[in-house]
N, C-alpha and C positions, 0 to 999 in steps of 0.2 A: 741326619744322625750325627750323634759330639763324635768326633775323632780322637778323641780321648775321656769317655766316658766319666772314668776313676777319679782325675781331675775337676771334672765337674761336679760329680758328685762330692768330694769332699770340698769345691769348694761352695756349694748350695748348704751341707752342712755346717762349713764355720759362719755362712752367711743368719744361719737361722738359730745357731747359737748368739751370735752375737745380738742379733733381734727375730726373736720367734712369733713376730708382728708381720715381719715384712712381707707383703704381697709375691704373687707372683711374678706380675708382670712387671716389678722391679727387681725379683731375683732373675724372670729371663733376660732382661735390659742387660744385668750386670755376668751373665752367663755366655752369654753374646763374647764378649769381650777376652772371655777367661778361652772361649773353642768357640772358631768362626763355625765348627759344623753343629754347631745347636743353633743359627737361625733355618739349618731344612726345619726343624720342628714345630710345631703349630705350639701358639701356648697352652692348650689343653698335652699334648703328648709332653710338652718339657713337665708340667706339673702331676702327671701322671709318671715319669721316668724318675724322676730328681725328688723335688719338696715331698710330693706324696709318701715316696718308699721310706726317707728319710722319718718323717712323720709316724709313719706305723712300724717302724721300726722300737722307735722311741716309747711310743704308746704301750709296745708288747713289752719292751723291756723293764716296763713300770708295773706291769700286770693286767693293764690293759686287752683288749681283744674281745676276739670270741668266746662265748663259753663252751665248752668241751661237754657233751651230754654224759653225764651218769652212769650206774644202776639208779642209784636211788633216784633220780631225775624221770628216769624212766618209768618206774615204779609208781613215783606219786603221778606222775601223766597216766598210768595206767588206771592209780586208783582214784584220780579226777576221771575220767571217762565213767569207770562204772558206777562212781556216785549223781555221774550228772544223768546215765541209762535208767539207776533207777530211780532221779526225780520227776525225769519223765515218765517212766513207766507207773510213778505213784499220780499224777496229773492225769494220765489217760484213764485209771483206773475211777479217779475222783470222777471225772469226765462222763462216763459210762456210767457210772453207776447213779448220776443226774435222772430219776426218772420222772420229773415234770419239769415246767418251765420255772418255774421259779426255785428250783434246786441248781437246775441249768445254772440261772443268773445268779445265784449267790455261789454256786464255784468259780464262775469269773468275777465276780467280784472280790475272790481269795487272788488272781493273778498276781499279786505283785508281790504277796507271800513265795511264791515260786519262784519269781525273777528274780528275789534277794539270794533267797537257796540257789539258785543257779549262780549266780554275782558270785556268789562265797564259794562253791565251789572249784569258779574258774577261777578264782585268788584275787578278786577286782576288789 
């Protein structure tokens, strides 16, 4: 663990200011040097403490992140479900109401009418 955390971290941040290329394992190399207690850390835990946070920090500040769910987000997820319930429920219906085989085979032969309707549905 750094024994001065604050230190390291701001200096991992001017390091990645200066080049926002730089690897890890040559910001741990140069971490090393700045607090002897950043070689306890494995280089996965210095880039998950330091570049990482640094990183998504940057990212949020830009606008970056996650998206935050809605109403309206919700809404349309609600009314993608029931348009995709009843294109299924309009397939099953086709389905059934097949009463020989060769009604059968040309309602599957419509399937890929369905898939698009389904595609378009789920927003693909």
């Amino acid at each position: 663990m750094a024994k001065n955390e604050e230190k390291v971290m701001e200096f991992v941040k001017s390091e990645l200011k200066k080049n926002p290329n730089a690897s890890t394992t040559e910001l741990f190399e140069k971490a090393k040097k700045v607090d002897s207690g950043v070689t306890q850390l494995s280089l996965r835990q210095f880039n998950a403490r330091f570049p990482l946070q640094i990183k998504r920090k940057e990212s949020l500040a830009k606008g970056g992140g996650r998206r935050r769910s809605s109403r309206r987000t919700r809404r349309s997820s609600r009314e993608r479900r029931e348009n995709m319930r009843g294109l299924l429920m309009r397939f099953a219906s086709d389905l059934s109401a097949a009463e020989e085989r060769k009604d059968l085979v040309q309602m599957l032969a419509k399937i890929d009418d369905y898939v698009d309707d389904a595609m378009k549905i789920a927003g693909r």
